[in-house]
C-alpha positions as CSV (number, residue, x, y, z in Angstrom):
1,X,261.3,75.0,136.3
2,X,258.2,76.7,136.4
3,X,255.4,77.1,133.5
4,X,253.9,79.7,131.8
5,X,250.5,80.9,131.0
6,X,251.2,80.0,127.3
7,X,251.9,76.2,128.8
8,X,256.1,77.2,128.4
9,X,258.4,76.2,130.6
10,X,261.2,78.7,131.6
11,X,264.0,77.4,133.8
12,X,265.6,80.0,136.1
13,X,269.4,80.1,135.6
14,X,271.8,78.2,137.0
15,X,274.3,79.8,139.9
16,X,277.7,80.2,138.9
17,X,280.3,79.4,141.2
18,X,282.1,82.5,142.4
19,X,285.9,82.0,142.1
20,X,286.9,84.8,144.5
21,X,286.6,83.8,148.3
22,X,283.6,85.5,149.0
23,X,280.5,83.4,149.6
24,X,278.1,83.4,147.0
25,X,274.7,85.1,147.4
26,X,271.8,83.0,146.3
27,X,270.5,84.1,142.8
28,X,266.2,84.4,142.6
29,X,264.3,83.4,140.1
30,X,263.7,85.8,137.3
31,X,260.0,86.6,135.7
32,X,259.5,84.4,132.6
33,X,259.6,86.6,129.2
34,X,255.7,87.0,128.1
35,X,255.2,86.0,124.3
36,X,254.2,89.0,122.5
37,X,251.4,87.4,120.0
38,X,250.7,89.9,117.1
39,X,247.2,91.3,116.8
40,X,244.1,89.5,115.2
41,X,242.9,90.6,111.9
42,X,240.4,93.3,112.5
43,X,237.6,90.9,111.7
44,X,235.1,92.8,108.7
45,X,231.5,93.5,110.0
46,X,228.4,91.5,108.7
47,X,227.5,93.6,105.6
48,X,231.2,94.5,104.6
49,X,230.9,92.7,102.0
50,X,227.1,92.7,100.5
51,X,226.7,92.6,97.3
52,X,230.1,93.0,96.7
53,X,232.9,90.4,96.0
54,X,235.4,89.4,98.2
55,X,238.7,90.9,98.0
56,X,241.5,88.7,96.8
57,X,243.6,88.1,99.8
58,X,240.5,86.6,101.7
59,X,238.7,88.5,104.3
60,X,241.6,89.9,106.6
61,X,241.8,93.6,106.3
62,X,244.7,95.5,107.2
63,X,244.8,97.2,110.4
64,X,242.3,99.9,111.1
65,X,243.6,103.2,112.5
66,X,242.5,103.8,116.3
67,X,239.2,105.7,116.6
68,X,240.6,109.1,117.7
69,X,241.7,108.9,113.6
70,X,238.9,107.6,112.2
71,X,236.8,111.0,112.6
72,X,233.7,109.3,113.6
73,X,233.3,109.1,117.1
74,X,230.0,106.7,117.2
75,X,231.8,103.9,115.4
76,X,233.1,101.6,117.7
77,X,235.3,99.2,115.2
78,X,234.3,96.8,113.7
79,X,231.8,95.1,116.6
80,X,229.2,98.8,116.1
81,X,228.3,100.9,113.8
82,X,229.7,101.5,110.3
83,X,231.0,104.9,108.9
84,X,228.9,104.7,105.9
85,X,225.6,105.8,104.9
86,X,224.9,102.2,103.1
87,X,223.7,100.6,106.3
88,X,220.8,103.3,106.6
89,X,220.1,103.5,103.0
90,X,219.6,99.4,103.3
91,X,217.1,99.8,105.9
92,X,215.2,102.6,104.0
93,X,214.8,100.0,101.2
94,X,213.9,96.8,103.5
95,X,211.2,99.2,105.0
96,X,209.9,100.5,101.7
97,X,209.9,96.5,100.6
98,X,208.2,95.7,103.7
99,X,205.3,97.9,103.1
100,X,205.0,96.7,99.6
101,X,204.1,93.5,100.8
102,X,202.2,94.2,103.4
103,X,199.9,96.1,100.5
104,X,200.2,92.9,98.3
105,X,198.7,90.7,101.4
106,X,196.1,92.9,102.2
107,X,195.0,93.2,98.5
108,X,195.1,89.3,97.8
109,X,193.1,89.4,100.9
110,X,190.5,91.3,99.8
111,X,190.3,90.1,96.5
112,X,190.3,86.7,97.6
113,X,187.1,87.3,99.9
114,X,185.3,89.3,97.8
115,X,185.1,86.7,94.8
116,X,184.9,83.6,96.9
117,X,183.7,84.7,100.7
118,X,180.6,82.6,100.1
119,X,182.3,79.4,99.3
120,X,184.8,79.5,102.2
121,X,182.5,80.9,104.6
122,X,180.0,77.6,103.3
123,X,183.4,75.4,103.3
124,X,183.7,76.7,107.3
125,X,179.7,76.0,107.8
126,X,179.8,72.0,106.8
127,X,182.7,71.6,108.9
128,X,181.4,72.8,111.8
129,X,177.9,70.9,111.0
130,X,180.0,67.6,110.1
131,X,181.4,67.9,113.6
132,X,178.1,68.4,115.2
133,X,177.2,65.6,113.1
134,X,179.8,63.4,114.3
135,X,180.4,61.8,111.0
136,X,182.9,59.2,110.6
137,X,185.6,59.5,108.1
138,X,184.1,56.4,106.1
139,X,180.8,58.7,105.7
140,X,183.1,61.8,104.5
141,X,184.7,59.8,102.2
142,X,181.6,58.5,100.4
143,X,179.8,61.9,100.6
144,X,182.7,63.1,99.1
145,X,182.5,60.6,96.0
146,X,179.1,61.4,95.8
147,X,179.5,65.4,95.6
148,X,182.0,64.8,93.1
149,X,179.8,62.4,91.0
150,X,177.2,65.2,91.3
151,X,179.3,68.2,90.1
152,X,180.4,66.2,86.9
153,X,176.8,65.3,86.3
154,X,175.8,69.0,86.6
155,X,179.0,70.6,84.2
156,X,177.5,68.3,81.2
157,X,174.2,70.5,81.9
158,X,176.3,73.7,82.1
159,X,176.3,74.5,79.1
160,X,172.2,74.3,78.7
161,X,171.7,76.2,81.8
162,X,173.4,78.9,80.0
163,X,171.5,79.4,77.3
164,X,168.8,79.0,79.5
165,X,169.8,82.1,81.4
166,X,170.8,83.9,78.4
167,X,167.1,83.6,76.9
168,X,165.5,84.6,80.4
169,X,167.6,87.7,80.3
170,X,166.4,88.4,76.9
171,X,162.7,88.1,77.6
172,X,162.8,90.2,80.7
173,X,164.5,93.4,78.5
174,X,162.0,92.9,75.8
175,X,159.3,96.3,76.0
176,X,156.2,93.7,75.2
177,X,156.2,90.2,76.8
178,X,153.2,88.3,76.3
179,X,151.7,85.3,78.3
180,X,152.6,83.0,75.1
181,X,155.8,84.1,75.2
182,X,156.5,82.7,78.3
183,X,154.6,79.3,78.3
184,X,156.3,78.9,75.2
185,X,159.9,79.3,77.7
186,X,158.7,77.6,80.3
187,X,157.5,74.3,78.2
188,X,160.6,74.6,76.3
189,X,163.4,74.4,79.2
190,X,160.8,72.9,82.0
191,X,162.0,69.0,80.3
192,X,166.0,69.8,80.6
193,X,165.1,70.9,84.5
194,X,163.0,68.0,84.8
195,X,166.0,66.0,83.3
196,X,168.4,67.3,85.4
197,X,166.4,66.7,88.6
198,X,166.4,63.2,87.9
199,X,169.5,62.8,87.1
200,X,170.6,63.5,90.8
201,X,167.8,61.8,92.4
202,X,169.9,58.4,92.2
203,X,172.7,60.1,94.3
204,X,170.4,62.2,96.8
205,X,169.4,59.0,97.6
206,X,172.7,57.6,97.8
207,X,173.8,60.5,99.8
208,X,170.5,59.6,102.4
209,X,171.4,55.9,103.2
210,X,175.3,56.8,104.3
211,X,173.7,59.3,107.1
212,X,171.8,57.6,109.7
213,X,168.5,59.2,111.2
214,X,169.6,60.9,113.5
215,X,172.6,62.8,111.5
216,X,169.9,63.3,109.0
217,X,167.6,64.9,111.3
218,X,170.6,67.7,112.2
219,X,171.2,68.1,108.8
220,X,167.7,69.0,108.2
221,X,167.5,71.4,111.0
222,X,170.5,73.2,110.0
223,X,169.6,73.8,106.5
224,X,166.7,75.1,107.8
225,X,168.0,77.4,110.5
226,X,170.3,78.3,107.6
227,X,168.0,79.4,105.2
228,X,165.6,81.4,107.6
229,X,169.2,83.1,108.6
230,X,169.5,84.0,105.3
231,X,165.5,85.3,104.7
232,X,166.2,87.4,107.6
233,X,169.2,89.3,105.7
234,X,167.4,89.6,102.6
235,X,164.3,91.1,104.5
236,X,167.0,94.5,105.1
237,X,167.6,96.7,102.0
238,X,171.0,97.3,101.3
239,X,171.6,100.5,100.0
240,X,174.6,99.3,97.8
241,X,174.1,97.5,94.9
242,X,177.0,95.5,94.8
243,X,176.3,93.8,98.2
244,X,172.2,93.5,97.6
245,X,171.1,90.7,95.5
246,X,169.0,91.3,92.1
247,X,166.0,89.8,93.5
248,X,165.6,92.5,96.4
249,X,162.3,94.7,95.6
250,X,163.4,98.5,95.0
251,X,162.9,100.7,98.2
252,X,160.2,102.7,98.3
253,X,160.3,106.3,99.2
């Protein structure tokens, strides 16, 4: 008994007594028969079926002709390439997608640091100066309440500091201005200022006793490293108007 590849065991037959005289020759052990298993189901590549259904019987195809039949010699069955022109049409559209996008993310770039470059290039500024500052999460957490406090104070005075700025505007396109004209401005909106001022003096204050001396000291350096950085920029004229601020003097020629 001997087994098979296919774990089958095959016996060798049996020698048959000879019923003439002669001496029977000793029979050898024939080759086992080799199961025949039928072919796999050509298996169907990864976009046979995109965007389309299944078929009904499930996804075994019938058998595919050999490739001298096919008439395309570059497709190599159903591991390669496909004889169809969807597979390249597919890729035209994925790259025409993928430069749509890549415009979308440049342009919500863009627009995103235009109109607020300032505040995240401030936001990136007090992180670095808080961790030159070394201050402790407690601190952040109650300088945090207290910027809040402080921007909720200011929005009730918004509204005020519009109007404000609307009648400046006004008085500087008026043809004649006159000194009583603009006492008469001043006095007017010089008490909400005042106001205002004193209304955030509580939490300035506030702010001052959760820094200690020498974090205060830093503080007060940078701001003022900062601001000369930013008289040195203004000192340059910029030659568009967009990027110069309306204060600049006009060049002379």
């Amino acid at each position: 008994m001997s087994r098979s590849r296919h774990g089958e065991c095959t016996q060798a037959p049996e020698a048959q007594p000879s019923t003439s005289g002669q001496q029977s020759q000793p029979t050898q052990q024939t080759h086992h028969a080799q199961v025949v298993y039928p072919p796999y189901p050509p298996y169907p590549p990864p976009h046979a079926f995109y965007g389309y259904p299944p078929p009904v019987g499930g996804m075994q195809h019938p058998p595919q002709a050999p490739l001298q039949q096919q008439g395309c010699q570059q497709c190599s069955g159903h591991n390669g390439h496909h004889c169809g022109g969807h597979k390249k049409r597919r890729c035209r559209s994925r790259k025409f997608f993928f430069f749509l996008g890549l415009i979308a993310v440049i342009w919500a770039t863009a627009s995103v640091t235009f109109h607020h470059g300032h505040k995240i290039v401030g936001f990136i500024k007090m992180r670095k100066l808080a961790k030159e500052m070394q201050v402790t999460p407690m601190q952040r957490d109650k300088l945090i309440s207290i910027g809040f406090k402080a921007y909720h104070n200011n929005i009730k005075h918004r509204k005020e500091f519009k109007e404000m700025r609307r009648e400046f505007f006004h008085l500087l396109s008026k043809e004649q201005l006159t000194q009583k004209e603009v006492d008469a401005f001043v006095t007017k909106h010089i008490a909400k200022i005042q106001k205002v001022l004193l209304s955030n003096t509580p939490l300035l204050l506030e702010a001052r006793a959760v820094l200690t001396p020498e974090q205060r000291r830093i503080l007060a350096f940078r701001i003022q490293q900062m601001q000369r950085h930013k008289r040195r920029w203004r000192r340059h004229w910029h030659p568009h108007p967009t990027h110069a601020p309306a204060h600049l003097p006009t060049p002379q020629p």
